[in-house]
C-alpha positions in Angstrom: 0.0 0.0 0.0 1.6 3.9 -0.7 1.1 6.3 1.7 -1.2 8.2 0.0 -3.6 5.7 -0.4 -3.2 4.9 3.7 -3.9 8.4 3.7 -6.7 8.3 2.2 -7.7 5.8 3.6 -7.3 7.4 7.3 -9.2 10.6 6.3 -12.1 8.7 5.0 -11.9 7.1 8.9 -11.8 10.5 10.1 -14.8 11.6 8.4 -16.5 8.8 9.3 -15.7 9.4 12.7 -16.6 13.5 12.5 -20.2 12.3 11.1 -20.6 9.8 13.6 -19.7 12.1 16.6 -21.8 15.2 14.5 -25.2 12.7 14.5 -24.6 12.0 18.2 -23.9 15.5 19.3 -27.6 16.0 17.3 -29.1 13.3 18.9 -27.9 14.7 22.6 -28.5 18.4 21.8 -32.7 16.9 21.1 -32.6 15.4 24.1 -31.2 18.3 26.2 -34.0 20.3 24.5 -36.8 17.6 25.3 -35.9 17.5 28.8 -35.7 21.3 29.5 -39.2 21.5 27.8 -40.3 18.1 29.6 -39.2 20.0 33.1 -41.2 23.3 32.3 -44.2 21.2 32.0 -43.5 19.5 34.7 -43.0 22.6 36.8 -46.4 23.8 35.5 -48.2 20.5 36.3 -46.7 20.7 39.7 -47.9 24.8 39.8 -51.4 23.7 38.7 -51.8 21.0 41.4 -50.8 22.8 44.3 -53.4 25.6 42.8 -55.8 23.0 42.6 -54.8 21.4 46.2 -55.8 24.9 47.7 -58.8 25.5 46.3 -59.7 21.8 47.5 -58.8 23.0 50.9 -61.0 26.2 50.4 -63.8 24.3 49.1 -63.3 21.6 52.3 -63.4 24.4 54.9 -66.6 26.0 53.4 -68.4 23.3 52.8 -67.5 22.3 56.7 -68.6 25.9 57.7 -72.1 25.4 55.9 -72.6 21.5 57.5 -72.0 23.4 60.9 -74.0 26.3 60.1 -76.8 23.3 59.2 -76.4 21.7 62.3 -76.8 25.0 64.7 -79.9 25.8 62.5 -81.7 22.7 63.3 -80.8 22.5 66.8 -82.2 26.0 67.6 
């Protein structure tokens, strides 16, 4: 074999390589990107839940102050 074609030969490796390593920095860089936008939704599920936990508690409480406003009605 002449050097040149071992060179050759070597820089197709090389460029193999570069396109190999280009598809998986790709592949990583989507995946960085999913999982930023899959933790802002999960941020906003977990904001909407403890919303939704609150008004659960509000709704608990009043509906307790109406079954003891209830019970001092009939007893009077």
């Amino acid at each position: 074999m002449k050097f040149h074609e071992k060179n050759r030969i070597k820089l197709e490796n090389i460029r193999k390589l570069q396109e190999s390593f280009d598809e998986s920095m790709k592949i990583l860089e989507s995946h960085v990107a999913e999982s930023i936008t899959n933790k802002a939704k999960l941020d906003s599920i977990k904001k909407d839940l403890k919303e939704a936990n609150n008004k659960f508690i509000e709704a608990e409480r009043y509906l307790e102050e109406l079954k003891v406003d209830f019970e001092n009605t009939i007893i009077r």
